[in-house]
N, C-alpha and C positions, 0 to 999 in steps of 0.2 A: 317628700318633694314630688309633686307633679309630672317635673322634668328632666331628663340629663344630661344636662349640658357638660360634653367631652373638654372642649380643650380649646384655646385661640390659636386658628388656623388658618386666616388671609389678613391683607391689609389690601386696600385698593389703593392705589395714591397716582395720582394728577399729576404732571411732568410737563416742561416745555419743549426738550428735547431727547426725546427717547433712543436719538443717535450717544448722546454725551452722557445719555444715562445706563446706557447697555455698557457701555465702555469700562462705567464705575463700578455697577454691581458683577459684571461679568470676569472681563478681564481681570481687573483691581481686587475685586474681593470673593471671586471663585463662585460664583453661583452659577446656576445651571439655565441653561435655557429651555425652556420646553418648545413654547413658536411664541414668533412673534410675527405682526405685520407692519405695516404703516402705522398703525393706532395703539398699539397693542405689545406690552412686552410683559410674559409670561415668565417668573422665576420660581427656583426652588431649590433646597437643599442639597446634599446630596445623599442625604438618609431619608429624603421624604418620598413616597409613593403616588402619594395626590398630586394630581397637572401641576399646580403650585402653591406658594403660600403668598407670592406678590405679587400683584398685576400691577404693571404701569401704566397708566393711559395717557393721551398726549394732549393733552391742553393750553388754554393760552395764558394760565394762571394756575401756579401748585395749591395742590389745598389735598385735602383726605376726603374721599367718597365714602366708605365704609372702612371697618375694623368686625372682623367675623368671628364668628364660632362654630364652631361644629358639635350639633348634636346627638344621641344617640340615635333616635327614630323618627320615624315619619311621625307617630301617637306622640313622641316630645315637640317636635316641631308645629301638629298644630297644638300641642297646648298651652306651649310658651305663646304664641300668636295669640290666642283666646286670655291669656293671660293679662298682654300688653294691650290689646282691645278693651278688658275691661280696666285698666289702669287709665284708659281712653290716654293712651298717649299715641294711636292711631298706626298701626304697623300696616306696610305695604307687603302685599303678595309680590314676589318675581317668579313668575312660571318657567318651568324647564324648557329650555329652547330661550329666553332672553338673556341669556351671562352662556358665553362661551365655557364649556369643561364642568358647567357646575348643574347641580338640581336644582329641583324645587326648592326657594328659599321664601326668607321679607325680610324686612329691612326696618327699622322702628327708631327712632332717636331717644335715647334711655331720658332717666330723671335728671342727669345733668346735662342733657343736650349734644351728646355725642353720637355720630351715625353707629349702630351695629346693625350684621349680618348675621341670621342662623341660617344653616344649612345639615342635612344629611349627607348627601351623595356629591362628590367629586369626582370626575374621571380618575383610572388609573395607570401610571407609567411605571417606566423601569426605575427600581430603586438600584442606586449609583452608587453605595457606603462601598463596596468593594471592588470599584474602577478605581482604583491608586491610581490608574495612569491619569484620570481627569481630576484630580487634587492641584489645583492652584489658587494661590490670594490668601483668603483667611479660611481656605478648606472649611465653607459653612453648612451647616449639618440641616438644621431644623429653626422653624419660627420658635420662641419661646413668649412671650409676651410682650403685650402694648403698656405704653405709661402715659397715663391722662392726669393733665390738670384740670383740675372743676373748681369749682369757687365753695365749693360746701364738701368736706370729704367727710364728713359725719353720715348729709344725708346719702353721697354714693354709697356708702359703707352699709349703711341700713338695708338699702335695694336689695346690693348683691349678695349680704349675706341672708339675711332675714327673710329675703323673695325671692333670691335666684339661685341661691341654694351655693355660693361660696364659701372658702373658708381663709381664714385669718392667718398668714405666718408670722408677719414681723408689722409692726406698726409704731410710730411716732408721735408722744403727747406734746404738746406746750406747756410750760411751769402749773400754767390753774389747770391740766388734768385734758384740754382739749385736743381732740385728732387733730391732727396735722397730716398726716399720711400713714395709710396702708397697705400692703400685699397682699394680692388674695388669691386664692387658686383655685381651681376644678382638677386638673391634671395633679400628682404628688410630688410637686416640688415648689420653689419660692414664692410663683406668682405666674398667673396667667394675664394677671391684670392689675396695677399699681393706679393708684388715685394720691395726687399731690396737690395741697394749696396754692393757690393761683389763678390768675387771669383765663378765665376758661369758659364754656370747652374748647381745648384744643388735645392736640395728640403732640406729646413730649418726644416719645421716638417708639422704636420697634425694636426690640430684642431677637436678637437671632444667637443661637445655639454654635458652638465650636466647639469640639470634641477635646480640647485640649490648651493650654497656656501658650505652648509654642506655638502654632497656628494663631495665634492673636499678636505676638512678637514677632512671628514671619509677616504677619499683615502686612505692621507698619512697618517694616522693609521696603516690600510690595510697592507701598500706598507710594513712598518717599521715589522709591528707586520710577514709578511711573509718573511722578509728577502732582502726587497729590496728596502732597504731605501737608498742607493748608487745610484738606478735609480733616485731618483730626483736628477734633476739639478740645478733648477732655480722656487723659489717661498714655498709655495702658494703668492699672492700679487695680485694688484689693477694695471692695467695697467693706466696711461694715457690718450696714444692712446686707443681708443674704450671703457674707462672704464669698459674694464671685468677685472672680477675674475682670475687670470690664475696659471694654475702648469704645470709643465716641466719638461716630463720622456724622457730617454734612453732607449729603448725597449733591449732586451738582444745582437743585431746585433746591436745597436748606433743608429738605427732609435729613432726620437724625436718626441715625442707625446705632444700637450699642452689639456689638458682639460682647457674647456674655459667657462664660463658662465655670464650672465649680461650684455651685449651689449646693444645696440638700435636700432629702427623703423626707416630706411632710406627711407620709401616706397614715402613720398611727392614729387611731381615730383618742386616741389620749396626748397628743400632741398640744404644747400651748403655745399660744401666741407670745412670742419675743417683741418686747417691748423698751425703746430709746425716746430716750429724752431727748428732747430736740439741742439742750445745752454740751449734748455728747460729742466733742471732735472726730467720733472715732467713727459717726454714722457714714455719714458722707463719703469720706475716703479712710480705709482704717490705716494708712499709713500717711495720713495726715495735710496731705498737700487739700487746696481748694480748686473749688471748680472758678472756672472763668466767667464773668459777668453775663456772658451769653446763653449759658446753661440759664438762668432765671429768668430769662425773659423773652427769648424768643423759642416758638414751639411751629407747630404747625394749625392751620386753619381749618375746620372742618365745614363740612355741607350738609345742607337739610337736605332730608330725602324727598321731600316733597315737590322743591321746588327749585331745587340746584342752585341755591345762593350759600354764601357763605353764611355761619352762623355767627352771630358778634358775640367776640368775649366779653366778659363782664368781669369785674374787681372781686377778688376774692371775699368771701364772709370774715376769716380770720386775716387782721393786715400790721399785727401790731410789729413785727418783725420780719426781717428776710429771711426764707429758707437757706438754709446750707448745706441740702442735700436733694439727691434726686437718682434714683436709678432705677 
């Protein structure tokens, strides 16, 4: 491979109210503030070292700017660019000094039409894992991965694995043998990046890391005891797929957050891909409840890099049936 791409390490996302939304991420679910301004609200875990892994920006309509990554070196960085140039799917430069906290990146909207960011360099802060005294909400640790709908997960699957140098943990056929969804990783565990059939592109949620079950049970305390017990969607519960822990919020703008915790070690280069039928009750939630009607159909919007408009989803390739899962 060319490249190496580390790990998914920002989401940008677009907010109405960056007052009602510091409140949610901060207060409600313990994340950390690095700065913020008027425009601007910088989070992050409390095991991460980099300025953050969330920016919020304040606009007059929610959508997703980018979905990042970070990769090994400057020689990956330009070669993934020279990469996606010749794929002529046109990657933008962002020079150092235009993104606050961050380096040299660009910015390219992949083969299913979804914004990503690579990057090297991040400023560095204090890492917080053993300030116990700042542990409140859902005590969130670290970003863990984005989950995009795209309307073809065969062809995303082909991209990243075959071209961007991913790998495969768990994935979902249909009766005649067709993807339906996969998991894929850079980092050694479930997924950095999940691709689902559907209305797309959009961005389904953002996974964030929690060191522990109880911390996802204190949440929804939290969430309930401050008033925002309407933001959970979906769970607490045991997923199937990946055997994590997972909950499932509505940020004040519909963005959808999963705290996730409990996965597994995919690092063996002899490791195989776990494979579910999409007829499996047990994918889903393995303790069997469903998800709510809202989980399949509302996601988030994303934007072209070009030109700042939103991107229109389009009907999926596969529509013979409804999914009945998603994580």
């Amino acid at each position: 491979m060319r490249f190496n791409i580390v790990r998914c390490a920002r989401a940008v996302l677009r907010v109405t109210d960056l007052n009602a939304s510091r409140d949610f991420y901060e207060r409600a679910l313990g994340f950390i503030v690095t700065e913020a301004d008027s425009n601007h609200l910088y989070l992050r875990g409390l095991e991460e070292y980099h300025h953050h892994s969330l920016l919020l920006k304040k606009a007059e309509q929610p959508s997703v700017e980018a979905i990042s990554y970070k990769v090994y070196s400057e020689e990956d960085l330009e070669a993934l660019y020279h990469f996606f140039q010749q794929k002529q799917l046109n990657p933008k430069w962002i020079e150092t000094g235009q993104q606050h906290a961050i380096g040299r990146s660009f910015r390219v909207q992949d083969i299913s039409g979804l914004p990503l960011e690579f990057f090297v360099e991040m400023d560095t802060v204090e890492r917080l894992l053993q300030r116990y005294d700042l542990y409140r909400g859902a005590r969130v640790q670290r970003i863990d991965h984005f989950n995009c709908m795209v309307t073809d997960v065969q062809k995303a699957y082909d991209f990243y694995v075959k071209e961007l140098g991913f790998a495969c943990s768990e994935y979902t056929e249909t009766e005649d043998r067709q993807l339906w969804a996969a998991w894929l990783h850079r980092k050694p565990n479930v997924h950095d990046v999940a691709f689902m059939n559907g209305r797309g592109p959009r961005l389904h949620h953002i996974g964030f890391w929690l060191s522990d079950q109880i911390s996802l049970i204190h949440a929804c305390d939290v969430l309930a005891s401050l008033g925002y017990a309407s933001s959970i969607e979906r769970g607490p519960g045991r997923h199937g797929l990946s055997n994590a822990f997972f909950l499932y919020l509505r940020d004040p703008d519909g963005h959808r957050i999963e705290l996730y915790t409990g996965d597994y070690l995919t690092s063996d280069p002899d490791f195989q891909p776990i494979r579910w039928d999409i007829n499996d009750p047990r994918r889903q939630t393995f303790w069997g409840h469903q998800a709510p009607d809202s989980w399949f159909e509302e996601a988030s919007t994303v934007l072209n890099i070009h030109n700042d408009q939103v991107v229109e989803a389009t009907e999926p390739t596969l529509t013979k049936m409804k999914p009945t899962f998603i994580i």
